[in-house]
Structure formats: C-alpha cells, structure tokens
Phi, psi and omega in degrees: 000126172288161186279329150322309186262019160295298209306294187299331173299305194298326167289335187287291180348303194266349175271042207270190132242146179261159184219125186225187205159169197243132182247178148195158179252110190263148131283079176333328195288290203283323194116322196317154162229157193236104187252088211239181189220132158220177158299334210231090191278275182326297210288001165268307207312314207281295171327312192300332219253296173312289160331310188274347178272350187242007194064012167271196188211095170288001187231108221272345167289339196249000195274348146314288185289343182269332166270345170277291177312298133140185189270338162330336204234037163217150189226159190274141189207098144294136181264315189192144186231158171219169193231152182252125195290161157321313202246050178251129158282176171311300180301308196271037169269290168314336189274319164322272176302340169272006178252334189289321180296315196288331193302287179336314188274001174284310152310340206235002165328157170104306138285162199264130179218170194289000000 
C-alpha cells in the first residue's frame, strides 16, 4: 500500500458518519427483548451477526437462552439511530443516545425484557 492511498483511506475513516443509536436483541422463541444503546450501530450489528455464525453470545444476559435455542433464534432490531453532528462531541453524542435509550425503555415498558 502507498502511502497516498494509506492517506485516503485513513481520511475516508475519518470523514466516515457516525451513527449510533437504540438496538435490541430479540429472542423469537420467548418474545424477550435485550435492550442495548451504542456509539457504534455498524459495529454491534456486525458483532451480533458474527455471534450467530460462529454460535457464540458477547451479551451475558441473553446467554442462558442462547445456548438453550441457539443464536438462529435471535434476531438484531434497530429502534432508532442518530447520526452525530460535526460540532458534536463525543460525550455529548453519547449523552444524546443514553437519553434515547431511557425514552425507549420507557416505551417498551411492559414487554418482557432481559
């Protein structure tokens, strides 16, 4: 790799958008939902999704049910993303998606979750 095209890559990286956002890991079977919030939307779907191909369980609440069903028998469900502004810090993106999350669990009162 040359180094021009290290650079552009590495500027493609950084001008990227980011998207963070409220997810859950449903369980089909029970119904249960796993009610998670991250910075990084691409990068849990991509976990979740490697976990089921490979049969493990990164999420220690759902891990019971995933060795009884098996990972076939969940599925990844975005509720809502946000894209993070230019003049946004970090903290205040994260403060932004952790108040998205409590909206959520507020909504999802009610349904049985992990």
């Amino acid at each position: 790799m040359d180094r021009q095209n290290r650079r552009e890559l590495i500027a493609a990286y950084k001008g990227r958008k980011v998207r963070g956002g409220v997810f859950g890991i449903r369980n089909t079977v029970s119904g249960k939902i796993l009610l998670l919030s991250t910075a990084d939307l691409q990068g849990c779907e991509n976990r979740f999704r490697f976990s089921q191909m490979t049969g493990s369980c990164t999420y220690s609440k759902v891990q019971q049910d995933w060795a009884k069903y098996g990972g076939q028998a969940f599925c990844f469900e975005l509720y809502e993303a946000l894209e993070k502004k230019e003049e946004q810090t970090d903290r205040q993106f994260r403060e932004d998606i952790d108040t998205l999350y409590e909206l959520w669990l507020e909504k999802l009162q009610g349904q049985a979750l992990y």
